[in-house]
Every structure is written in structure tokens, then in C-alpha cells.
N, C-alpha and C positions, 0 to 999 in steps of 0.2 A: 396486464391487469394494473389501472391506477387508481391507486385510492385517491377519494377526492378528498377534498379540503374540509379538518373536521370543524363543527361545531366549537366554540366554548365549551370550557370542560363543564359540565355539568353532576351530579351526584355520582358517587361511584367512579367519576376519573380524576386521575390524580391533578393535583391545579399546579403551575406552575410555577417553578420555585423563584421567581420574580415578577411578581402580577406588575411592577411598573414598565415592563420591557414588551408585554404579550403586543402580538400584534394586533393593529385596528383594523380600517379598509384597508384592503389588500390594494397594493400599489406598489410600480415600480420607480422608482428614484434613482436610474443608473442617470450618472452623469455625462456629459460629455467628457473627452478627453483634454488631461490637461494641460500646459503649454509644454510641459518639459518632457511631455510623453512623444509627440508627434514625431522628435529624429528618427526615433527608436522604432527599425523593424517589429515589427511581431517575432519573424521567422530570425531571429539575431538571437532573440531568447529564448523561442520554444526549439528548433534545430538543436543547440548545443543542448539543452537539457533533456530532451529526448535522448541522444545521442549517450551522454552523463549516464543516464537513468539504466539507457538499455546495458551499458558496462558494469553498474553498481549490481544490477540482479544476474547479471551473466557470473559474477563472483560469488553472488549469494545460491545459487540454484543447484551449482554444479555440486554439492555433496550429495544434494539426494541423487545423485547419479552416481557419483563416486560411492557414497553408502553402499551401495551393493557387494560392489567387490572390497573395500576397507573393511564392512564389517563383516566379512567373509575369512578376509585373512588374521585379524585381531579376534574372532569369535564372537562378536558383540550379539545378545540377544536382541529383539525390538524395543525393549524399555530402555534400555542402554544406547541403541541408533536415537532413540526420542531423548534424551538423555543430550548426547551431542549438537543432536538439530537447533534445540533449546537454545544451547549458549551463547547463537550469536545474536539471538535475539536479549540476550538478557545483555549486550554490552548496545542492540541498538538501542534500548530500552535507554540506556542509561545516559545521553547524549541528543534525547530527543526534545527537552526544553530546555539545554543549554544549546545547541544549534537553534533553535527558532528564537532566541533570544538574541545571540549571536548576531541571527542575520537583519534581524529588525536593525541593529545599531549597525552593524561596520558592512553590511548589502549580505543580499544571496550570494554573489558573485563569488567572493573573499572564501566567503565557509563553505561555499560546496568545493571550492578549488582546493581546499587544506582537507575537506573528507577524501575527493578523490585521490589525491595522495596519500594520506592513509590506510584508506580500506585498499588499493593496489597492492602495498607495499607488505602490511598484513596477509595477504591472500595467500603470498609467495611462502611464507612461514611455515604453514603445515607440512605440505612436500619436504622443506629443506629442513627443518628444524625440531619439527614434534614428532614425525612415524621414523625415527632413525635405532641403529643398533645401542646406540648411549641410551637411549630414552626407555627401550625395550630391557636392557641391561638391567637400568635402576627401576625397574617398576612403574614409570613416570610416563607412558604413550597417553593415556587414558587426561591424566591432567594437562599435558603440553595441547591436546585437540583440543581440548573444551577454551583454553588458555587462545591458542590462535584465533579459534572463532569466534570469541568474546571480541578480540581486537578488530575483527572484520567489523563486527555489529556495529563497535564505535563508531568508526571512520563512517559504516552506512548510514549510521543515525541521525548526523546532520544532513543528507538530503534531500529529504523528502520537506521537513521546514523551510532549509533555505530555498529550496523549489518556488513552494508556494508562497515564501517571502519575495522573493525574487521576480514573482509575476504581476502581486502587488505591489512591488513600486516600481516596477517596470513597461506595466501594460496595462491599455486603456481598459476599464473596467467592463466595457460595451464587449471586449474580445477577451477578457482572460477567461471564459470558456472555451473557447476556440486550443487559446494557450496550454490551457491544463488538458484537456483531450489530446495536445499533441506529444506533452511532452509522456503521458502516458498510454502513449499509444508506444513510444521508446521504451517507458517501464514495464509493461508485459512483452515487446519484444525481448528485451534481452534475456526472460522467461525464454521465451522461445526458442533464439541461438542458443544459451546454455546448452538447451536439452537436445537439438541438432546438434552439436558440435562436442559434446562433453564424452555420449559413447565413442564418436570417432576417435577422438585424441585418447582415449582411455584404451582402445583398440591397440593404440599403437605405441604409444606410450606408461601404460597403465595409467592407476587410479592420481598419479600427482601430475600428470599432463595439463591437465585444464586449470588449477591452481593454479599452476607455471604460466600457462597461455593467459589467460585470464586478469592474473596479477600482472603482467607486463602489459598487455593492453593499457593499464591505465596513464602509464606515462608520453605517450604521445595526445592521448586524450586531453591531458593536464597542460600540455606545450596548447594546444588545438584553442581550449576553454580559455585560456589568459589571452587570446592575441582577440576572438571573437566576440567574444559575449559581453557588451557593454557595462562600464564600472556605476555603482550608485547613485539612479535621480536624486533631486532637491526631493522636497517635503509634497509637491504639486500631486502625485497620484494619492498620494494620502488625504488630504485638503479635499480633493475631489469629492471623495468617499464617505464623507463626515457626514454622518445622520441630524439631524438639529438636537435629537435627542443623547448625542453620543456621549460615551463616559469618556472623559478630555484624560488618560492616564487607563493603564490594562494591570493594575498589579492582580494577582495569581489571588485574590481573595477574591476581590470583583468578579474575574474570568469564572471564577467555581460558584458564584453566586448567582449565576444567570439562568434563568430554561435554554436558551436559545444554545448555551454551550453546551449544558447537557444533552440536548438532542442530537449533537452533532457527537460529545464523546460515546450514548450509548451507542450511534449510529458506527461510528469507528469499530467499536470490541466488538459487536454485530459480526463486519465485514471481517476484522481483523481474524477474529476466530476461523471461520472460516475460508480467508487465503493461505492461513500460514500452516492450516491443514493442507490444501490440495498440494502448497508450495513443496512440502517437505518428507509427502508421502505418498503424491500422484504416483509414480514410478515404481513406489513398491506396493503399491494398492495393485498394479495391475502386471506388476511381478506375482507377487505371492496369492489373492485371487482370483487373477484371470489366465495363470502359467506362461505368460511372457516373459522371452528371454529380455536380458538388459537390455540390448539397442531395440529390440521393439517395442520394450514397452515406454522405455526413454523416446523413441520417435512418434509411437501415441498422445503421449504427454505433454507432446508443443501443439496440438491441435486446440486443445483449450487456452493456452494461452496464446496461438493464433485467434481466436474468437474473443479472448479478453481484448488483444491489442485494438482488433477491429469494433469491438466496441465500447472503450477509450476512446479511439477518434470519432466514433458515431454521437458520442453523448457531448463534445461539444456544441458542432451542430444542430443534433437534436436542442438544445438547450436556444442559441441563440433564433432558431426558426418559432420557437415558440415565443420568447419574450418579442420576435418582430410579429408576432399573430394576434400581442397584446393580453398574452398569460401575462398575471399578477407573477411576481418572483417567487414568492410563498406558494404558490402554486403550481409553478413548474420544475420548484427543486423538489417539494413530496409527494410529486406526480413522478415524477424520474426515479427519485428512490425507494416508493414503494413495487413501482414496477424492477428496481433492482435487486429489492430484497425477495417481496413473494415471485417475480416470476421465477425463478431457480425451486419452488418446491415443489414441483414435479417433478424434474429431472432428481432430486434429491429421494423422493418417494421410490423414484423406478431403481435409483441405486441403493436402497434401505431394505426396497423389496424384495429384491432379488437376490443377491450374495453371487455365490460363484455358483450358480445357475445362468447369469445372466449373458449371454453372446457379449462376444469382441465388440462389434459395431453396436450394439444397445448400451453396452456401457460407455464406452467411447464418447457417442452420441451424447447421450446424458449427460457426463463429469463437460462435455465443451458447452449444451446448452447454459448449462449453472454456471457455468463464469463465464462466459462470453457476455450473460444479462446482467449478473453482479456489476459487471464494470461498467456498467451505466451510471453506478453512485458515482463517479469522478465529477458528475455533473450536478449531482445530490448533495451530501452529506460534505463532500471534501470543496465543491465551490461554497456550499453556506460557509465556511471558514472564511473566504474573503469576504463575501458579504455583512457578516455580524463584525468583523474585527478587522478592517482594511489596514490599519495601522500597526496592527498587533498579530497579520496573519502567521506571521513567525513560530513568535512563543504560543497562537492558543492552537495552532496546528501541533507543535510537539507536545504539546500538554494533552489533547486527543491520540495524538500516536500514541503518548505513553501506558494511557490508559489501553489503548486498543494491542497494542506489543503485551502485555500483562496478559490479555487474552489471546494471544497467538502464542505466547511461551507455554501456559495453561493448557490450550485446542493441542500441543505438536505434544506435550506430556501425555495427554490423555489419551488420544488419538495412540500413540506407543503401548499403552497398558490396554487399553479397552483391545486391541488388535495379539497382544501376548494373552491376554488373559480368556478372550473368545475368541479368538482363530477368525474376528472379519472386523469389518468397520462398518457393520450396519448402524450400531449404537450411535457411535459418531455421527453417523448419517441423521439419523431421527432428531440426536442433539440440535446440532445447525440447524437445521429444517425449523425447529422450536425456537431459535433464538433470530430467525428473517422475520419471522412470525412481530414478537417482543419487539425488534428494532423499528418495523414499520409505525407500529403504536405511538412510541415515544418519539420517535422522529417527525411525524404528523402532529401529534398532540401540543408539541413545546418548542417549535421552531418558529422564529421572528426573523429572516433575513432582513432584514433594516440593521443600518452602517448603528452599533452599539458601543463601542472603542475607538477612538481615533488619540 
């Protein structure tokens, strides 16, 4: 289902909060590529950061699989598991417009290479240092977890900016769809290995195996990322990018003054909401509703992000067949995300519907249709980033995480209480379902892709 291209706002809809930005004739103004661009593989940059991407979420994923048996053994009730999931978001949160600031100035390259040592080295923490007999002694299990995974969220915070910084002054504007489709087609992989690999090692290992496995990964990663991934172009990808109308300077007043930013941050808290629910509680959604043991339901759970991964890499394609079919840009990024937002509210309705009535395979089905379609925004909401602010994709991309983090801390709270307090997660369900709805609006209504920051 794609919405088309809406009208001028007219009475009754909201005008945009910079009527000098809105867009005119729809047209696209990609450029060619420019001189400093052409050494540079594509696959030099999206490989490694796929690669990057799939080991940052293999660290981040693996507690809602660990959750099970951790808050088994600690007693934690579900406000308390929602409680913990929380906090590593509240350190990615915290690290999401200082890395996209970061990468704008000193490259992608630099800041994801100094997150992925971080967040590896963090990861190891909880096993070795927070669930111990000292820590149980003093009272203190409960603050050392929340404390580890605050420190994962930092390290993960810068990479999703320097990502999309990094693509931006790395790759020809004509392909950084192609780019971002790749490299997050690695980002819901490593969704997927986590959740393959996390009950096994937990099998045999218990609950601090994957931690351990996990966090060691990152350092041959980190050897891998410095010898491969090309250091910081001149100024030429940016130069390319420059709209005649572009604001020459992005400070954080301008950036929040724009429509075109706001349709991209409600578009983020939109999505955000929504992943960092399925993220943090897929596994015990279909634990505790549908009576699957841990490794089953942890091996059901990588089916949707099998379907996310696969359509990540679908939505860059999709994107560039359409700009060569002669789609205006405004019109094939909220063509794309509004089919990524409404198409999931069916699948959303049949899981709202039903509760624990509803079959293995119906629910299954469902939870993989709604994010396998969701992650067609990679080509929506998270390419407008390049496009409004090619110079500035850094800082206005963590400026939108951080907004949309605010609503996945928010979505993984509520999601714990609305689930302790009614024994399901239909509520949730209906919630999101309400808020694809809202995101398509404002994302249709107030987006200009035309170069606005250089």
C-alpha cells in the first residue's frame, strides 16, 4: 500500500514548520559522482559495515535471550526485565549526536572503529564483573546490570551515525541506497545470529556465554575494520550534494527548525518504537504467550529478522529501480515509507487479535510479515537523512536516533508493564499499530528531500 504524494497542506493540516524549505516540482537532483569518490569501492564500505553492524546487534540482542534464564535465576519480575532492557538504550541514547558530530569532523571510519572497541569490551563486563558472589553479597547485581548495559549502549551509540556519515562522504550519492540496504541488511543479521547462536551457547555455557562469545568477537573485527575500510575523503561528496538552496552551516537550531527534519525524527520514534519492542521482547512474547520453550522460541525469533535483513537489502534496490524509472525523490522515499509503515498493520491487527489463542505458525507469520515490511524505511525515512543534510548526515541522523532511542526506552518500559499488568501484549500491539498510522502522515506531509545543509 503506497501513499501517494500529498497535496499542499491545506485547512485542517498542519503547515510546515518552515514554509521556506517545502518542496516545489518534484525533481531529482542526484548528482554525479565526484572525483574523490571514484577509487572508492562501494563494497570497501558497505562489506565492513554490514560486517561492524551485524556484531554491534549480536551484542545488543543476546540479553533478551539471556533474560530468560538471568531473570529466572535473580527473580526479576517483567517491569524489572523492562527495567534492564531499558538501560542500554539509555547510554545509546546518550552518545547519539556526539558520534554523528564526531564523524562529520574526524570520518565514520575513526568513530565506529573507537565504538567498536567499546561496546566489545563492555559486553564482557556483565558475565565477569556485575552477576558475581561480591556483587550478590552487597546488594549491588541489580545496579552493576543496569551499569554494564548503559556502557554497551555508548559504545553502540556512535554507530549507526558514523554509518550514515560514512556513506556520505564515502559514496556516490547515485548508490548510497544500494549502500545503506547493505550495510543493514548486516544490521538485522546480526539480529538474527544473536538469536541462532545465543540459546546454543547458553545451552552449554549458560546465561554469560554469549556475552563472552560476543564481546570477543569484536576485536578481530576491529584488527579486520582499520586495515579495510578506507580513511576520510576531501570535501567532493559533500560539494556534490549541495542544493543551490542549502543552509552553508547545520547548527542544532537550524536542524530543529526545518519540516523536512521533523518528518524524518517523527519517522525514526515511529520505527524506533516499534523495533526496540520486537527487539527486546520477541523471545519472551512467544515464551510466555505462545508456551515456547527458550531455544524455540529464541529460533522463531530470527525469522523476522531473517525477513527484516532481507528487506534491507530489498529496499535499496527497490529505491534505485525507481529513481532510474524517473520517480521524483520525494516520491519514492514516501512511497517506500509509507508502504513501510501501513504495510505491518495487518499483521499487527492479527497479533492484537488474537493473544494466546492464536497458532505457532499465525503468529510467527505475522510478528516476520511487520518487520520484514518495516525495514523498507532504510530507503525511506533513514536515506532522507542523506538527502536533506549530505554534509551534516552525521549529527542530523543522531539527532533523529536520539529522539527515536527516547521512544524505544519508553516502547521496552511500557511493553514490561502493559505485559505485568495484563498478562499480553495486545495493548502494545494496537499502540504501534496507532503510531504507523501518525508516522505516515507527518512523513508524507513535511518531507523535502532536496540537499538543505551542506
Amino acid at each position: 500500500m503506497v501513499m501517494a504524494t500529498p497535496p499542499e497542506p491545506g485547512p485542517g493540516m498542519a503547515p510546515p514548520l518552515n514554509p521556506g524549505t517545502d518542496p516545489g516540482p518534484a525533481q531529482d537532483h542526484t548528482p554525479l559522482p565526484s572525483a574523490d569518490l571514484a577509487p572508492v569501492s562501494l563494497w570497501k564500505i558497505a562489506a565492513p559495515l554490514a560486517l561492524a553492524l551485524a556484531v554491534c546487534n549480536m551484542d545488543r540482542i543476546c540479553l533478551s535471550v539471556a533474560m530468560v534464564p538471568l531473570a529466572a535465576e535473580l527473580q526479576w519480575a517483567p517491569a524489572r526485565q523492562g527495567l534492564v532492557q531499558s538501560a542500554f538504550l539509555w547510554g545509546y541514547m546518550a552518545t547519539q549526536l556526539l558520534g554523528g558530530w564526531a564523524a562529520d569532523k574526524y570520518g565514520g571510519k575513526t568513530v565506529l572503529g573507537w565504538g567498536i572497541a567499546w561496546f566489545s569490551l563492555s559486553s564482557l563486563l556483565l558475565p565477569l564483573l556485575a552477576v558475581t558472589p561480591l556483587t550478590r553479597s552487597l546488594g549491588l547485581v541489580l545496579p552493576a546490570v543496569l551499569l554494564t548495559r548503559f556502557l554497551v549502549g555508548l559504545g553502540e551509540g556512535v554507530a549507526m551515525p558514523a554509518m550514515i556519515s560514512l556513506v556520505a562522504q564515502r559514496v556516490s550519492p547515485a548508490r548510497s541506497s544500494a549502500a545503506l540496504g547493505a550495510a543493514y541488511t548486516g544490521f538485522h543479521s546480526g539480529n538474527l545470529l544473536g538469536l541462532v547462536l545465543s540459546p546454543w551457547l547458553i545451552a552449554r555455557g549458560g546465561w554469560r556465554a554469549p556475552f563472552l562469545a560476543f564481546g570477543a568477537a569484536g576485536l578481530p573485527l576491529l584488527a579486520a575494520w582499520a586495515i579495510v575500510v578506507p580513511g576520510r575523503a576531501g570535501g567532493g561528496a559533500q560539494r556534490a550534494r549541495r542544493g543551490a538552496g542549502a543552509v552553508r552551516g547545520h547548527r542544532l537550531a537550524d536542524l530543529l527548525g526545518n519540516s523536512s527534519v521533523w518528518a524524518i525524527i517523527v519517522a525514526t520514534v515511529v520505527n524506533h518504537w516499534g523495533y526496540f519492542i520486537y527487539l527486546n521482547w520477541m523471545p519472551t512474547y512467544f515464551y510466555r504467550t505462545l508456551g515456547l520453550d527458550l531455544r524455540s522460541s529464541s529460533l522463531l525469533s530470527m525469522l523476522p529478522w531473517a525477513a527484516m535483513a532481507g528487506g534491507a537489502s530489498l529496499a535499496g534496490g527497490l529505491a534505485e529501480m525507481l529513481l532510474a524509472r524517473g520517480w521524483p525523490r520525494r516520491r519514492m522515499r514516501c512511497g517506500i515509507q509509507s508502504l513501510a509503515f501501513l504495510g505491518p498493520l495487518v499483521a499487527l491487527a492479527v497479533l492484537a487479535g488474537g493473544g494466546s489463542r492464536l497458532s505457532i505458525p499465525v503468529a510467527v507469520g505475522a510478528m516476520t510479515a511487520a518487520l520484514g515490511i518495516t525495514s523498507l524505511g532504510q530507503a525511506g525515512f533513514v536515506g532522507a537523512v542523506g538527502d536533506v543534510a549530505p554534509a551534516a548526515a552525521g549529527k542530523l541522523f543522531g539527532l533523529c536516533n536520539t529522539f527515536g532511542t527516547l521512544a524505544g526506552v519508553a516502547g521496552v518500559q511500557v511493553a514490561g508493564i502493559v505485559a505485568e499488568k495484563t498478562g499480553s501484549f495486545t495493548l502494545v500491539f494496537q499502540i504501534t499499530g496507532a503510531l504507523y498510522i501518525l508516522g505516515t502522515l507527518v512523513f508524507n506531509t513535511w518531507l523535502n528531500p532536496e540537499p538543505q545543509f551542506a
